[in-house]
C-alpha positions in Angstrom: 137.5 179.2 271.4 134.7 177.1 270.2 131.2 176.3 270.1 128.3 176.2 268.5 125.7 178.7 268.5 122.2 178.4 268.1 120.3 181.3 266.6 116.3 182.3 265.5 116.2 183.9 262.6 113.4 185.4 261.4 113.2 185.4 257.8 111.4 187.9 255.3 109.3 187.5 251.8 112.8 187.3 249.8 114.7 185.2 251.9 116.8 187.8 253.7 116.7 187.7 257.7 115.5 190.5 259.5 116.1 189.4 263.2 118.3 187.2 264.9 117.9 186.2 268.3 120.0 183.9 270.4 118.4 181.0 271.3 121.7 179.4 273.2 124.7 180.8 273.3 128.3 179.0 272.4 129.8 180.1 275.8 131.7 182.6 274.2 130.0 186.1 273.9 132.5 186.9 271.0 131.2 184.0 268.9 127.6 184.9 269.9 127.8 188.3 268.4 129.9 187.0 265.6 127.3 184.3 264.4 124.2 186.8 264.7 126.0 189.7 262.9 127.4 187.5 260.1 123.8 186.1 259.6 122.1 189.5 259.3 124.7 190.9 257.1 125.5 188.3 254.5 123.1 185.3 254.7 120.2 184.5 252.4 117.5 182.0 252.9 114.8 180.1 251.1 111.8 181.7 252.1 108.8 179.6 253.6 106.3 179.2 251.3 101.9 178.8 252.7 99.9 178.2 250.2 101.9 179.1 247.1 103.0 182.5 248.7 106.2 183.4 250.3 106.0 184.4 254.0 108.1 185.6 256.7 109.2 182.4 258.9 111.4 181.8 262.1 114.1 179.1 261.1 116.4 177.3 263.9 120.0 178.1 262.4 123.0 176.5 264.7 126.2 178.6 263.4 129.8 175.9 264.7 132.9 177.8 265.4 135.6 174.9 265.0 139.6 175.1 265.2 141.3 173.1 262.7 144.5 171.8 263.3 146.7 171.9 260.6 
């Protein structure tokens, strides 16, 4: 299996995401779910800054799922 999937995330004040949607899926629920768990749990983002202040954002984040061959 791979893919790529292409996920909303929805970041807060200090860079850490508080939703993730899935905006297209891979074709592979497994990676789907993969991506958006691994991005809640252990991703951290610059935030988006208006006007000299950090604010909470949607960002566009495509997560690939490629098999090397070795």
């Amino acid at each position: 299996m791979q893919g790529t999937v292409l996920l909303r995330v929805l970041v807060d004040e200090t860079g850490r995401p508080v939703q993730v949607e899935i905006a297209h899926g891979s074709g592979y629920l497994v990676l789907d779910r993969s991506a958006r768990e691994q991005v809640l749990a252990r991703w951290r983002f610059q935030p988006a800054i208006v006007n000299g202040h950090a604010v909470r954002a949607w960002a566009s984040v495509p997560v690939s799922f490629v098999l090397n061959n070795l």
